[in-house]
mmCIF file as gemmi writes it, N, C-alpha and C atoms, coordinates in Angstrom:
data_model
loop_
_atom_site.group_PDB
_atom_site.id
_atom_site.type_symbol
_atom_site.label_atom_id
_atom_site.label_alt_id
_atom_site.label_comp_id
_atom_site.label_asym_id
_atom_site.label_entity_id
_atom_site.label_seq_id
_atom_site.pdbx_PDB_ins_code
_atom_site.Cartn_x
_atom_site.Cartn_y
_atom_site.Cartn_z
_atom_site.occupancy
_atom_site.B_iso_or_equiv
_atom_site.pdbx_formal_charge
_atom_site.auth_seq_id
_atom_site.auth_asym_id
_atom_site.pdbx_PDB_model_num
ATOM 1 N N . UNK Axp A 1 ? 83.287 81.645 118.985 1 0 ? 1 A 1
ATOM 2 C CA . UNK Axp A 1 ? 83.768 81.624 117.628 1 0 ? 1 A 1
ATOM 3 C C . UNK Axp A 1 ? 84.01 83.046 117.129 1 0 ? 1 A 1
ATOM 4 N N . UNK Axp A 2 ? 85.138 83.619 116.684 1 0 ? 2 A 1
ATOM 5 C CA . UNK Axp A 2 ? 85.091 84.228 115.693 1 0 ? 2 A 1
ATOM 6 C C . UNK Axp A 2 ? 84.161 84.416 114.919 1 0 ? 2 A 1
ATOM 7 N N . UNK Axp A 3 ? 83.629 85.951 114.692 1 0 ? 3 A 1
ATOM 8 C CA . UNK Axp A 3 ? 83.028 86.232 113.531 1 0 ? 3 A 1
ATOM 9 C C . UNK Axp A 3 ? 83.618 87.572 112.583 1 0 ? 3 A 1
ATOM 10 N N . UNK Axp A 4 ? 83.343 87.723 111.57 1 0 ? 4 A 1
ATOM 11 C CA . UNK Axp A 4 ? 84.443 88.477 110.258 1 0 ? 4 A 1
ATOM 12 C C . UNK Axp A 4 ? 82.796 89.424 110.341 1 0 ? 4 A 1
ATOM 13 N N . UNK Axp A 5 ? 83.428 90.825 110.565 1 0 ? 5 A 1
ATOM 14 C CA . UNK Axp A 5 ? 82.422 91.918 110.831 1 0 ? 5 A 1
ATOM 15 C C . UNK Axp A 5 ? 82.564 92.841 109.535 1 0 ? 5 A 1
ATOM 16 N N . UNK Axp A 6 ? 83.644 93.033 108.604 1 0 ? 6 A 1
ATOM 17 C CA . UNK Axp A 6 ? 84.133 93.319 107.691 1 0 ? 6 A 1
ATOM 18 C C . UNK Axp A 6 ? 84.822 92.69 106.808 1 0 ? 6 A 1
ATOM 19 N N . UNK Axp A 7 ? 84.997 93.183 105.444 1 0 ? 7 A 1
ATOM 20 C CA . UNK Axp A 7 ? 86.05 91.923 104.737 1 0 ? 7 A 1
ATOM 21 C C . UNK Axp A 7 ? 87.386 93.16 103.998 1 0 ? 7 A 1
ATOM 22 N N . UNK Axp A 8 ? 88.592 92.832 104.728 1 0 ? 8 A 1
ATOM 23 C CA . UNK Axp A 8 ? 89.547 94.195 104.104 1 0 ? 8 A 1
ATOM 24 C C . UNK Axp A 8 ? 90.495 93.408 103.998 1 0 ? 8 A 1
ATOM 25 N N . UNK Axp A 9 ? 92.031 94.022 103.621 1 0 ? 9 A 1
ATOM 26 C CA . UNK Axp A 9 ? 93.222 94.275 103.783 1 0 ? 9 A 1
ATOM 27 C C . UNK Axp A 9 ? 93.856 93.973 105.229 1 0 ? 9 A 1
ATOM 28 N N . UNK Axp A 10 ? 94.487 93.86 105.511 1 0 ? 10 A 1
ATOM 29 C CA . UNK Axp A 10 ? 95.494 94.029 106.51 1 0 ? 10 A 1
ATOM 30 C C . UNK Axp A 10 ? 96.868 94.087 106.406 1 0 ? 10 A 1
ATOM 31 N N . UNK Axp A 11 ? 97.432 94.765 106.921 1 0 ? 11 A 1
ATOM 32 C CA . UNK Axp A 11 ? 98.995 94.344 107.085 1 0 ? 11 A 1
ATOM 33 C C . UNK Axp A 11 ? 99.367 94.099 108.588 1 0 ? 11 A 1
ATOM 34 N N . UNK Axp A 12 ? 100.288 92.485 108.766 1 0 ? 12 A 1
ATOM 35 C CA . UNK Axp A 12 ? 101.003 92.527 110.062 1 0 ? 12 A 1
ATOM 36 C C . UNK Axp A 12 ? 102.301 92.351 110.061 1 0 ? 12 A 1
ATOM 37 N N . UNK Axp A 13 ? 102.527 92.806 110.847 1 0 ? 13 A 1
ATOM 38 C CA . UNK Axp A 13 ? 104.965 92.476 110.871 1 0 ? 13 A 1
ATOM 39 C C . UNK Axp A 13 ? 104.065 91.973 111.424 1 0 ? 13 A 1
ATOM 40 N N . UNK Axp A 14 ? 105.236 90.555 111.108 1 0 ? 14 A 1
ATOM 41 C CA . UNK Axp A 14 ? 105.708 89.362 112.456 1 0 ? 14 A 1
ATOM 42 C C . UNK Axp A 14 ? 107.135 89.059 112.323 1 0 ? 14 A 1
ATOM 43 N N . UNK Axp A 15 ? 107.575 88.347 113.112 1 0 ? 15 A 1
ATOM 44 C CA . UNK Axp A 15 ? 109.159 87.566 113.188 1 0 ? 15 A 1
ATOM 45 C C . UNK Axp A 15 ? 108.545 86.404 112.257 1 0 ? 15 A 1
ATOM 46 N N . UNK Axp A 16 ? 109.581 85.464 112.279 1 0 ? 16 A 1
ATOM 47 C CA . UNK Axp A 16 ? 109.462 84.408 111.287 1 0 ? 16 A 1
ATOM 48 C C . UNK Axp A 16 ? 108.922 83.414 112.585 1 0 ? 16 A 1
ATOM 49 N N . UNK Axp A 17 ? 109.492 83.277 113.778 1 0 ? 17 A 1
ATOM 50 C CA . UNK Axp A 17 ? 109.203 82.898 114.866 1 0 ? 17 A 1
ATOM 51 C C . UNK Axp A 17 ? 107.484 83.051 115.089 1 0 ? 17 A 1
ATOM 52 N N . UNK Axp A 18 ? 107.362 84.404 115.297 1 0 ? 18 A 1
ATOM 53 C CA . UNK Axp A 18 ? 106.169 84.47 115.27 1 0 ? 18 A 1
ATOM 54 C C . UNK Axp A 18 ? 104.966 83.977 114.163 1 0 ? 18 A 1
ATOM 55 N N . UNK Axp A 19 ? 105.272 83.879 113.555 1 0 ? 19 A 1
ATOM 56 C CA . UNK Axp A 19 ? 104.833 83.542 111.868 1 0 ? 19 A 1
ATOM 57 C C . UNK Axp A 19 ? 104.478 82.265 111.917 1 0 ? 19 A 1
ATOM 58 N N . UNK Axp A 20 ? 105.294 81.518 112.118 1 0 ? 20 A 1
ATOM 59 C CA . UNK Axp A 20 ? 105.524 79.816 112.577 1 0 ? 20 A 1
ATOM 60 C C . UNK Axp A 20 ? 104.48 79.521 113.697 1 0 ? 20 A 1
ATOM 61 N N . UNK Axp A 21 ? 104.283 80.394 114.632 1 0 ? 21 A 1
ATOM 62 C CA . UNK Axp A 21 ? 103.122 79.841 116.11 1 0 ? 21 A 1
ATOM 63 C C . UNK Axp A 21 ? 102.06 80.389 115.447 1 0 ? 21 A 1
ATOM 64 N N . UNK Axp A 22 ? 101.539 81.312 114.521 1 0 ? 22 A 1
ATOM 65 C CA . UNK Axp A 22 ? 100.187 81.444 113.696 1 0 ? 22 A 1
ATOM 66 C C . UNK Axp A 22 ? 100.38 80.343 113.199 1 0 ? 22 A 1
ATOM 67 N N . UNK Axp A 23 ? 100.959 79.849 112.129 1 0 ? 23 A 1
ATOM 68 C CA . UNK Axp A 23 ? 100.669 78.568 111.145 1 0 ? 23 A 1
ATOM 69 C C . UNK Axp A 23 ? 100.281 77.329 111.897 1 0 ? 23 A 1
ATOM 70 N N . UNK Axp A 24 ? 101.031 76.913 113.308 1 0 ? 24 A 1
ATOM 71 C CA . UNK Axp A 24 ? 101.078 76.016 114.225 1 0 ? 24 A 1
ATOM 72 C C . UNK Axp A 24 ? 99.469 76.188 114.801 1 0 ? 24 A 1
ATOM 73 N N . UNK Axp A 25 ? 99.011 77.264 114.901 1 0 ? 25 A 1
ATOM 74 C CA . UNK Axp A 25 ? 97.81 77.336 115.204 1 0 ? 25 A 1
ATOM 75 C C . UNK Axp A 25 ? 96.955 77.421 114.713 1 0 ? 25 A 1
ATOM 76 N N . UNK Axp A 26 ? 96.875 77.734 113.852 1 0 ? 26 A 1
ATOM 77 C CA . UNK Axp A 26 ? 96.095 77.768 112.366 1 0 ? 26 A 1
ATOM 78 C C . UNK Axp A 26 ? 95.749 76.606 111.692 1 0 ? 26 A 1
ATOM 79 N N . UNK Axp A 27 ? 96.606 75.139 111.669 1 0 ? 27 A 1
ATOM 80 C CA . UNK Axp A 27 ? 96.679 73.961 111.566 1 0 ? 27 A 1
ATOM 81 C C . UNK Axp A 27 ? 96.1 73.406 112.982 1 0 ? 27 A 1
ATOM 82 N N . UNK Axp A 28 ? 96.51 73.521 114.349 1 0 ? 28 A 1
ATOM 83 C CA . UNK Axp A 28 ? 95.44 72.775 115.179 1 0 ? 28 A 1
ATOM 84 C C . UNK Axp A 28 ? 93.94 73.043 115.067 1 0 ? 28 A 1
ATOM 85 N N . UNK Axp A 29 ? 93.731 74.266 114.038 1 0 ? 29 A 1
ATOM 86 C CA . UNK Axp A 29 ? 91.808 74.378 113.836 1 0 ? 29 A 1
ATOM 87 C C . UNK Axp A 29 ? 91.33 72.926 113.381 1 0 ? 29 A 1
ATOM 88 N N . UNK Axp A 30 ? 92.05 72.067 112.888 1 0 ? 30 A 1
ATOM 89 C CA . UNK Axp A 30 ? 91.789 70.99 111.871 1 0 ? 30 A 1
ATOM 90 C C . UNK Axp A 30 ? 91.795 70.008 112.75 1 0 ? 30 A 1
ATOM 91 N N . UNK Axp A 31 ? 92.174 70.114 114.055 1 0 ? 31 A 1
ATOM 92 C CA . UNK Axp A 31 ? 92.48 69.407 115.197 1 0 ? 31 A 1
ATOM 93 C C . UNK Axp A 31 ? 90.419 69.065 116.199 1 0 ? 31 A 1
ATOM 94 N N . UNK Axp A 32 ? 90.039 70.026 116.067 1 0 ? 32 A 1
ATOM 95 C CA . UNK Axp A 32 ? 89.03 70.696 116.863 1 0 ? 32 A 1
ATOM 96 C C . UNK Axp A 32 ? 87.658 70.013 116.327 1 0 ? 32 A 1
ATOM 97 N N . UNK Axp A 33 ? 87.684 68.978 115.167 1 0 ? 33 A 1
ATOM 98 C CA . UNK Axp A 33 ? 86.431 68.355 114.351 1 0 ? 33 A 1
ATOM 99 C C . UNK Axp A 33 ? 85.794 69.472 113.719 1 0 ? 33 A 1
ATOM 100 N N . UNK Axp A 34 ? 84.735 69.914 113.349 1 0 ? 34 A 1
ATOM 101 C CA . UNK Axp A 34 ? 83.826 70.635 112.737 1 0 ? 34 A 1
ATOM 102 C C . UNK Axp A 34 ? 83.495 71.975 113.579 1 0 ? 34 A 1
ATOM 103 N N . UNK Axp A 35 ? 84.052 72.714 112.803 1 0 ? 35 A 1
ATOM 104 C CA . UNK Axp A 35 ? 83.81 74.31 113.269 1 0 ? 35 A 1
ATOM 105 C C . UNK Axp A 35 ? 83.328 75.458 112.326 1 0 ? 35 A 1
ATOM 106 N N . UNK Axp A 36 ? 83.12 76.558 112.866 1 0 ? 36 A 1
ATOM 107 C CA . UNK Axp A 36 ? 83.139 77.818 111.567 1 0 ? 36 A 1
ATOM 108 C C . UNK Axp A 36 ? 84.262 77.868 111.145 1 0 ? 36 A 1
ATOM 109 N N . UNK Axp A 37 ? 85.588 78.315 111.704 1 0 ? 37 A 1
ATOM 110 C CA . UNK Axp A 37 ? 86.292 79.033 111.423 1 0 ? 37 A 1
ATOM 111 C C . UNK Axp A 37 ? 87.652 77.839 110.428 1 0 ? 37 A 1
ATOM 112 N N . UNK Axp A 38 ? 87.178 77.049 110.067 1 0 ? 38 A 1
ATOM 113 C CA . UNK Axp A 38 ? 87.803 76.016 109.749 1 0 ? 38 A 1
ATOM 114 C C . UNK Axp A 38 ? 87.803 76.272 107.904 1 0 ? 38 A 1
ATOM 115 N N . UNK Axp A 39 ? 87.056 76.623 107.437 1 0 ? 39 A 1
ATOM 116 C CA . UNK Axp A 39 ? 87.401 77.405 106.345 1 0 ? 39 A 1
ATOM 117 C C . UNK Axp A 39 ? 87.867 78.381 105.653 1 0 ? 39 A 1
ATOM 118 N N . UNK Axp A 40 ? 87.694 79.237 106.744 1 0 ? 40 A 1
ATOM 119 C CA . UNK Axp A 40 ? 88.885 80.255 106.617 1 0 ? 40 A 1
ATOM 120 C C . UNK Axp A 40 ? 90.033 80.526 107.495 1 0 ? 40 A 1
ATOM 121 N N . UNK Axp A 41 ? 90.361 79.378 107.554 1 0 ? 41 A 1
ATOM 122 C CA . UNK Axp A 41 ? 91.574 79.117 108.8 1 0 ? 41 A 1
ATOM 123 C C . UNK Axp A 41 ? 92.802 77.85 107.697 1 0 ? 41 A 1
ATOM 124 N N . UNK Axp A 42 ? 92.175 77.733 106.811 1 0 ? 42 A 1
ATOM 125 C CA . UNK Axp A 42 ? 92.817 76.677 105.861 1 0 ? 42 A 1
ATOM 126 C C . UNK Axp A 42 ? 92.986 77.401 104.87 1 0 ? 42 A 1
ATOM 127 N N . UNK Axp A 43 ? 92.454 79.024 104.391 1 0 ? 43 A 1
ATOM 128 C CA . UNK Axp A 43 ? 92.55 79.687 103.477 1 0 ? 43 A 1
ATOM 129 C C . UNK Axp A 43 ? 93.716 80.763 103.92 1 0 ? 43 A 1
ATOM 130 N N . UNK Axp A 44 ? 93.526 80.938 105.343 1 0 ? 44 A 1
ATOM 131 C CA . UNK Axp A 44 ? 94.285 81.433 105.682 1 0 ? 44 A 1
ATOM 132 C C . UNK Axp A 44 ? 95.923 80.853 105.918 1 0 ? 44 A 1
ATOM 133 N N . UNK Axp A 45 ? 96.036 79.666 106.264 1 0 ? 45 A 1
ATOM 134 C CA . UNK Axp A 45 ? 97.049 78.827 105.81 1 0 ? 45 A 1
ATOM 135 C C . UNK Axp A 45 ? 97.646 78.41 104.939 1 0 ? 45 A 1
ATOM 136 N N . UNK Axp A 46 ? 96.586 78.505 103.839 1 0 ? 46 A 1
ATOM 137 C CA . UNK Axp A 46 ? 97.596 78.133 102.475 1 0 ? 46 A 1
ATOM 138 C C . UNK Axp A 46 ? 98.223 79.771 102.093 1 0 ? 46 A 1
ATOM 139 N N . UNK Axp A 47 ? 97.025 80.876 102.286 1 0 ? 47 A 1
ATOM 140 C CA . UNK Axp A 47 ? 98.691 82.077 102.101 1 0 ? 47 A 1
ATOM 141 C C . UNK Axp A 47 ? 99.899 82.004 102.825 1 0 ? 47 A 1
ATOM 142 N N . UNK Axp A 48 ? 99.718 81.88 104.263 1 0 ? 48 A 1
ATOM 143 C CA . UNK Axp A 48 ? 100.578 82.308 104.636 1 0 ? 48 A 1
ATOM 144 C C . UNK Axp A 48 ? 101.998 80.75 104.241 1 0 ? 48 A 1
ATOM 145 N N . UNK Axp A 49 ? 101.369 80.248 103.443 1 0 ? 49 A 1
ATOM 146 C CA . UNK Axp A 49 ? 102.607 79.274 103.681 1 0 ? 49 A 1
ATOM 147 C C . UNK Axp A 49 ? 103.413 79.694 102.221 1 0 ? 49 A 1
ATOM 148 N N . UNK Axp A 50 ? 102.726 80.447 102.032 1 0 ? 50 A 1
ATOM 149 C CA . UNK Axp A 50 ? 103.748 81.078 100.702 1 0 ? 50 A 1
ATOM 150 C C . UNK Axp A 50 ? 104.586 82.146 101.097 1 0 ? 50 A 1
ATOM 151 N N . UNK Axp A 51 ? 104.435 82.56 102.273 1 0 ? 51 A 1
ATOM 152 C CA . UNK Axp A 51 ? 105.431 82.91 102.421 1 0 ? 51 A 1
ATOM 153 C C . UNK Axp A 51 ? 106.954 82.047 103.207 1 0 ? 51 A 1
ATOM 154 N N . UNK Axp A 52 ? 107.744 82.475 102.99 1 0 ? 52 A 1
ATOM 155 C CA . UNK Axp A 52 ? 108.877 81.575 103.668 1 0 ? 52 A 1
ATOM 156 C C . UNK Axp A 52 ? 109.984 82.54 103.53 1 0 ? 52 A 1
């Protein structure tokens, strides 16, 4: 599992392509039943779906 060692900022370029296989993966966490990273993997999904 993932663990968050810090809490910051980031910036990443991606393609839109690329962008799309994070979200695609980011949504199979929900796939996996009960995990850690499943709460901030759905937080992390609802930003990025603002972008478009």
């Amino acid at each position: 599992m993932a663990s968050l060692k810090s809490v910051g900022a980031v910036t990443v370029e991606l393609s839109f392509p690329e962008l799309e296989l994070v979200r695609r993966a980011l949504r199979l966490v929900e796939s996996f039943g009960t995990v850690d990273d499943e709460d901030p993997a759905r937080d992390l999904l609802a930003d990025l779906e603002e972008v478009r």
